[in-house]
C-alpha positions as CSV (number, residue, x, y, z in Angstrom):
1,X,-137.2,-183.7,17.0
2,X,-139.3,-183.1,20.0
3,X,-142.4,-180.9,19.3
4,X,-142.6,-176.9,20.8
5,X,-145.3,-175.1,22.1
6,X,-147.0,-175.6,25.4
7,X,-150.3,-175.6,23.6
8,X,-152.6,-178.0,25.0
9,X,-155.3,-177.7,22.1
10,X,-155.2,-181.8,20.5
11,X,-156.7,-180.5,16.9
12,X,-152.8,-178.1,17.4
13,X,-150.8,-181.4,17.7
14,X,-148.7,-183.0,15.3
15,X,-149.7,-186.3,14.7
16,X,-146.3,-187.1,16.1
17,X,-146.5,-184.6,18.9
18,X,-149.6,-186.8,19.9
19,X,-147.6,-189.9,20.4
20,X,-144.9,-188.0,22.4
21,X,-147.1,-185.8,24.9
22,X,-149.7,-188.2,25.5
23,X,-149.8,-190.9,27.8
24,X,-152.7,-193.5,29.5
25,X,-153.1,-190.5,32.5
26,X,-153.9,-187.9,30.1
27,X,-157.2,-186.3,30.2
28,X,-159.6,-185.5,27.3
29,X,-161.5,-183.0,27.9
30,X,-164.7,-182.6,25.0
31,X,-167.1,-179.8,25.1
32,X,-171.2,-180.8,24.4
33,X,-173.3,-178.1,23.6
34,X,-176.2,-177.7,21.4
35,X,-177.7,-176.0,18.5
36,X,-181.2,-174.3,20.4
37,X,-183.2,-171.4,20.6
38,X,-182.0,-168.9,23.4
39,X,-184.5,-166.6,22.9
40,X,-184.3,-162.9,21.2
41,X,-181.5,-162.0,22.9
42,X,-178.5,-164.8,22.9
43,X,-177.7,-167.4,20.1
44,X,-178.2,-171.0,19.0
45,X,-174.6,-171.5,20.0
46,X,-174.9,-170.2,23.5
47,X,-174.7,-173.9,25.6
48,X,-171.6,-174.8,23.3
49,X,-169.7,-171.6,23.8
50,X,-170.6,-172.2,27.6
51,X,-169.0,-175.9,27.4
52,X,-166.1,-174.7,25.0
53,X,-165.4,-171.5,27.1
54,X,-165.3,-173.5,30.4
55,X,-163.2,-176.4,29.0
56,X,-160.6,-174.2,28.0
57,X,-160.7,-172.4,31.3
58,X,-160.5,-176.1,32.8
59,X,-157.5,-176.9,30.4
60,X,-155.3,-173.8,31.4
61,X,-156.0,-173.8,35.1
62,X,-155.3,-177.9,35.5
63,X,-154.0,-178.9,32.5
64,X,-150.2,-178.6,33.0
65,X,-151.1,-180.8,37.0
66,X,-153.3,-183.5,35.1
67,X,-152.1,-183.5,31.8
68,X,-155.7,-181.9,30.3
69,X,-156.0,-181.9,26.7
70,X,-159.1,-179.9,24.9
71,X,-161.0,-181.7,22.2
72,X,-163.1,-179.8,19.5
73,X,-166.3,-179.3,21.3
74,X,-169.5,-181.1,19.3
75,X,-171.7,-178.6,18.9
76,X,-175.3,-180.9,18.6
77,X,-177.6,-182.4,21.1
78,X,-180.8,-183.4,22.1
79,X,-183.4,-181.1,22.1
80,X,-186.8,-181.6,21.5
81,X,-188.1,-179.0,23.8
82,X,-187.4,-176.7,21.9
83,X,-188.4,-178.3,18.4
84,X,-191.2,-175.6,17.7
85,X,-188.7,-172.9,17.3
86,X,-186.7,-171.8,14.3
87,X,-182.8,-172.8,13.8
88,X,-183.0,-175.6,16.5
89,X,-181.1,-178.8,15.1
90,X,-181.5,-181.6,17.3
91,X,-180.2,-185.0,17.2
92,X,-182.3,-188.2,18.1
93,X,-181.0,-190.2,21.2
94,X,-180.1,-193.2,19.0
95,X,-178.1,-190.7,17.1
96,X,-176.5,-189.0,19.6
97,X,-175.7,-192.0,21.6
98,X,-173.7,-193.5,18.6
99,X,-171.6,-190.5,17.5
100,X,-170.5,-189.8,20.7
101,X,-169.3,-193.8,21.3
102,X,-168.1,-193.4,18.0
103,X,-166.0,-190.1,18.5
104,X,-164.8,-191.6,22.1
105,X,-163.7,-194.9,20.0
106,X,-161.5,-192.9,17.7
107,X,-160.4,-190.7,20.4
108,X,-159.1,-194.4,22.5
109,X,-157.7,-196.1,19.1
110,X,-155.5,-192.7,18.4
111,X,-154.5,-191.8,21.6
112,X,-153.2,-193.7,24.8
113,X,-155.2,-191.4,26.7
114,X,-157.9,-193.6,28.8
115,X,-159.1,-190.1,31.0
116,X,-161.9,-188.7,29.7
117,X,-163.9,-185.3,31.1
118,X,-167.5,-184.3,29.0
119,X,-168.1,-180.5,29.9
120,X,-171.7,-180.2,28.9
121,X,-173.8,-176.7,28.2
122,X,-176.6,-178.3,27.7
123,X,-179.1,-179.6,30.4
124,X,-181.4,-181.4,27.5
125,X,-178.2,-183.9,27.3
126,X,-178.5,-184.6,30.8
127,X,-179.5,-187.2,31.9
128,X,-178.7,-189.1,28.1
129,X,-174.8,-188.4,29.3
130,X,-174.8,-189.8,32.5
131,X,-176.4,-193.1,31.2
132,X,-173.7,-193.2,28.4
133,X,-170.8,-192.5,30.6
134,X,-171.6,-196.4,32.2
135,X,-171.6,-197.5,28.6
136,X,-168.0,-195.6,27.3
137,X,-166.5,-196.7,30.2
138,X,-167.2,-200.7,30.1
139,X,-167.0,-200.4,26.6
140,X,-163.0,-198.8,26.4
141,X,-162.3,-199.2,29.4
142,X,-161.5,-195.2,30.3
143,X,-162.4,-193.2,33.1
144,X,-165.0,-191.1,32.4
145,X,-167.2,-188.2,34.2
146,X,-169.7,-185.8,32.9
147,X,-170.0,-182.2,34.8
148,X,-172.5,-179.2,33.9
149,X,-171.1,-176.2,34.0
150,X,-173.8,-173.9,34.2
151,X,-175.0,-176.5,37.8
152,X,-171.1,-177.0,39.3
153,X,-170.8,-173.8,40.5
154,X,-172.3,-172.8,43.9
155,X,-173.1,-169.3,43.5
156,X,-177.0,-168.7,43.8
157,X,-178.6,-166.7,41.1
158,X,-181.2,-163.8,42.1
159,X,-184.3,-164.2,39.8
160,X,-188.2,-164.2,39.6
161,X,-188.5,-167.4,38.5
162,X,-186.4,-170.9,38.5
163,X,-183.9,-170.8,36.0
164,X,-184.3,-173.4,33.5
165,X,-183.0,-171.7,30.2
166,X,-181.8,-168.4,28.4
167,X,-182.8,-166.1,31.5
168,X,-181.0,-164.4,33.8
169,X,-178.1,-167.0,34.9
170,X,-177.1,-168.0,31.4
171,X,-176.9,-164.7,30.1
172,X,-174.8,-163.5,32.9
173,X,-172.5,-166.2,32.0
174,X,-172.5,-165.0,28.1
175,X,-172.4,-161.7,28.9
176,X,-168.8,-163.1,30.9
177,X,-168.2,-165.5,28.0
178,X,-169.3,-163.9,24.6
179,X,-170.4,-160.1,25.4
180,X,-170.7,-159.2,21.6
181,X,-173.1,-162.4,21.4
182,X,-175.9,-161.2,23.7
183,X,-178.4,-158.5,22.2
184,X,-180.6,-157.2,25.8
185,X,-181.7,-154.6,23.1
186,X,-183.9,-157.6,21.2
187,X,-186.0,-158.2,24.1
188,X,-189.4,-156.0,23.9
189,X,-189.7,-153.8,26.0
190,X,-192.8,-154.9,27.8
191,X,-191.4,-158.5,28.3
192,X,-192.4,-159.1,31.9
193,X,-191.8,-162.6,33.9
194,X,-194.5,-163.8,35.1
195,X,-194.9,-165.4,38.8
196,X,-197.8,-167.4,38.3
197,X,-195.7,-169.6,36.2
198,X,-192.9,-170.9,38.8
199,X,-196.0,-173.7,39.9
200,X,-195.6,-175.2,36.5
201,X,-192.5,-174.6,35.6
202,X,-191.7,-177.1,39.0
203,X,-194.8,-179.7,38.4
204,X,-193.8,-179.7,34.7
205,X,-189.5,-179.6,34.8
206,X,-188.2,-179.8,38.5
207,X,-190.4,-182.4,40.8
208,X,-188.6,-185.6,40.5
209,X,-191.0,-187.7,40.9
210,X,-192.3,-187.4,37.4
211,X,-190.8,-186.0,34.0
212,X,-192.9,-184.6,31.3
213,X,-192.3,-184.0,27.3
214,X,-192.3,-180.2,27.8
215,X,-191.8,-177.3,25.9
216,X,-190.0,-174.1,25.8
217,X,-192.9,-172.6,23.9
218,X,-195.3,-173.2,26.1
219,X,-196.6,-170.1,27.5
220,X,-197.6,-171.4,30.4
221,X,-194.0,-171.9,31.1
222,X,-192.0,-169.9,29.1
223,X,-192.1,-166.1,27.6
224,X,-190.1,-165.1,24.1
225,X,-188.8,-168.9,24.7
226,X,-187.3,-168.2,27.8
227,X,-187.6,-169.7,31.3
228,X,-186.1,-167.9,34.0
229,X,-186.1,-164.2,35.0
230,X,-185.5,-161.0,33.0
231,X,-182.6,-161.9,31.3
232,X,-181.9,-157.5,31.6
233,X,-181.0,-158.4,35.0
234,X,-178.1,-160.4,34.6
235,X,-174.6,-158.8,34.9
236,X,-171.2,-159.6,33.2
237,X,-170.1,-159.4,37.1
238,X,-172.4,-162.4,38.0
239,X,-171.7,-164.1,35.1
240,X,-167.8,-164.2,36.1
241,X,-168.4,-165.1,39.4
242,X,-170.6,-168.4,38.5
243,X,-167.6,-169.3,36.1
244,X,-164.9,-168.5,38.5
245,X,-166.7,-171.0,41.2
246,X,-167.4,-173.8,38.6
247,X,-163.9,-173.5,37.5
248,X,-162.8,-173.8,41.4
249,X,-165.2,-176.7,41.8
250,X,-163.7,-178.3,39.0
251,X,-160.1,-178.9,41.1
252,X,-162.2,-181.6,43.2
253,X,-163.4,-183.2,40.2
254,X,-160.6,-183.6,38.3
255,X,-158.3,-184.9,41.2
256,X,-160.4,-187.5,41.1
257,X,-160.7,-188.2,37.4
258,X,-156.6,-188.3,37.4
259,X,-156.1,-190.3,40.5
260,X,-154.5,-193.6,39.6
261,X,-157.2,-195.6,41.4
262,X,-159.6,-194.3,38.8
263,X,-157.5,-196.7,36.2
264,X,-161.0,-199.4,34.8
265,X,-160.9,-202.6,36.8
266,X,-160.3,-205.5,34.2
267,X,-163.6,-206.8,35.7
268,X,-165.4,-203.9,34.1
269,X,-163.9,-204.0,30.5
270,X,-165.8,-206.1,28.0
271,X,-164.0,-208.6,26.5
272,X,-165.3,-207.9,22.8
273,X,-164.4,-204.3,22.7
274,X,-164.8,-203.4,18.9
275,X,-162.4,-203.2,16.5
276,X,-161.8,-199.2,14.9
């Protein structure tokens, strides 16, 4: 009997319906987030309800053109910079590195899908991701690209500082996302972003010509653990106009991801590819 239902959640499927909807140009889409500090105003979930949020936006804008399929989003990453707060839960890279190849691996010896699309909320998994997309790729010879939702879209964000975490980008996009998440009201009153800080918030997190070990709590940095402007200042309006735009710059993205010349090369699949 063929399976009803349009849904294109894969936790939803049948284990049959997997088998019949599926194919080797399907598209997984997984959501990365983390489990951080945000300061007194959003939660520890905020980058994964970012990634999960956007993926499903991704799924039912594209997913009936490029056969998208949403996977539960992991909702752990890597972040030591923010290690001196309470509630932060962060992996180690060795960690992380082998539960995602491990969660891709099952994902390939389940499915036929060989597409697959990381939607990250989390800038701390960065750089970790795009290292790791070279390995999943040679190793199961899928496609595989990493985008950052809170970076894809174009739309500039008005602020007194760069924004770098929990200010006033990311909360416009929660307060577009998750409005009963964010609490303005926990802020104190006489929080105030300081100026004087952009010069190290750039020698310390945007020059890249070096990287530094650098923490949110660091006051020279970062107020009430945030770095960015007053996060007051952000809008739901502005928060559905930096989605909207990401979600548009996703079409480019994923026409490329679902193109048939995107199929692995033989030359680029390892010969040894592990048993699961």
């Amino acid at each position: 009997m063929r399976e009803t239902g349009r849904s294109r959640t894969y936790d939803q499927l049948t284990a049959p319906g997997v088998s019949a909807r599926l194919s080797r140009h399907s598209v997984l889409v997984l959501p990365i987030g983390s489990t951080e500090q945000h300061g007194p105003h959003l939660p520890l979930n905020t980058d994964t309800v970012i990634a999960e949020r956007f993926a499903q936006m991704l799924v039912g804008r594209y997913g009936d053109h490029h056969d998208l399929w949403a996977l539960p989003a992991l909702p752990y990453g890597l972040s030591p910079e923010h290690a001196w707060s309470a509630g932060v839960v962060s992996l180690k890279i060795t960690t992380f590195s082998s539960l995602l190849d491990t969660i891709v691996g099952q994902y390939v010896s389940a499915t036929t899908a060989r597409r697959l699309l990381i939607v990250n909320g989390h800038g701390g998994n960065r750089g970790v991701l795009e290292t790791l997309a070279y390995e999943l790729q040679q190793t199961y010879g899928i496609a595989v690209c990493v985008i950052n939702p809170v970076s894809l879209s174009p739309e500039a964000t008005v602020s007194e500082l760069p924004e770098i975490h929990a200010g006033v980008r990311e909360t416009s996009m929660m307060l577009a996302l998750a409005p009963d998440m964010v609490h303005l009201g926990r802020i104190p009153a006489d929080h105030t972003p300081d100026p004087g800080r952009r010069e190290e918030i750039q020698r310390l997190i945007l020059r890249r010509g070096t990287a530094w070990p650098w923490s949110s709590g660091d006051p020279a940095i970062s107020s009430l653990g945030i770095i960015g402007g007053d996060p007051r200042k952000a809008s739901a309006a502005a928060g559905h106009s930096i989605i909207a735009s990401a979600v548009d710059a996703g079409a480019e993205v994923l026409a490329r991801l679902a193109a048939p010349n995107t199929d692995v090369p033989d030359t680029l699949r390892r010969t040894n590819v592990p048993h699961l």
